[in-house]
N, C-alpha and C positions, 0 to 999 in steps of 0.2 A: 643057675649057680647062685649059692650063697655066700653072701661075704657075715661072719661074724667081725661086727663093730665091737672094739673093744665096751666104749660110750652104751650103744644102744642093743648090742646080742645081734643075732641072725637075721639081715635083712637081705630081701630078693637083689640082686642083678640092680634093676629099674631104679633103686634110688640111690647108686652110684656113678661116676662118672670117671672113666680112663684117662690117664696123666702120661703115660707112658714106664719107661724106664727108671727104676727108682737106683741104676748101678751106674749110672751114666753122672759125670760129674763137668760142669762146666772150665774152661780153662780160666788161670785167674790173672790173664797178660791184660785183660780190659778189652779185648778185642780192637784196639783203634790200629792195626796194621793184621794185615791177613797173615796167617802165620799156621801150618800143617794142626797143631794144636785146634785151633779155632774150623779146622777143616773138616779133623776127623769128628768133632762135637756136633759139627752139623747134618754132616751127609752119612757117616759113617754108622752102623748097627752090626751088630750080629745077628743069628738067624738062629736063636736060642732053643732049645729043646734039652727039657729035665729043669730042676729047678731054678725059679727066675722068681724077680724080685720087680713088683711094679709098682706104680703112685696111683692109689685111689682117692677120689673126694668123694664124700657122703652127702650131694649134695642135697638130696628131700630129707637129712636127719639133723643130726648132730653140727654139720658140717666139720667135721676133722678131715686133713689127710692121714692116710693110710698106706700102710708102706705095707703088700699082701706080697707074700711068699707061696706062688705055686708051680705046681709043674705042668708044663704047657705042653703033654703029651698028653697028660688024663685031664686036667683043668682041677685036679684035688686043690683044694686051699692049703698050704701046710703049715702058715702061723699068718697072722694079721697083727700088725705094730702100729701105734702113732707114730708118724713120722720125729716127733719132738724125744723116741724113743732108742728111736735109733739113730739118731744121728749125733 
């Protein structure tokens, strides 16, 4: 797989690094008392298939994160964003 870096173009797999879930948002209570919010942010995931949104780091380049948009049936890329882009 190639990730096109906005920064540095089309680089292999090997000089990025998995962040996980770029759709998943922390809860903003501070976490100081256990509260279902704070629950489902920890344990909880979907089992996603079709397009998904995840956090890459470029770590051997540029080092930007990267917020990559694919589909996790074929592994196609479908867009590549800085994080500071989308958010």
């Amino acid at each position: 797989m190639r990730i096109a870096c906005p920064h540095c173009g089309p680089r292999g797999l090997e000089e990025f690094l998995y962040h996980g879930d770029a759709t998943v948002r922390r809860p903003r209570d501070g976490g100081a008392a256990v509260s279902q919010a704070w629950v489902d942010y920890v344990y909880l995931r979907d089992n996603a298939n079709g397009r998904h949104e995840e956090l890459w780091y470029h770590a051997a380049g540029c080092r930007a994160w990267l917020v990559v948009a694919r589909d996790l049936a074929t592994h196609e890329i479908l867009k590549v964003n800085t994080v500071r882009d989308v958010e």
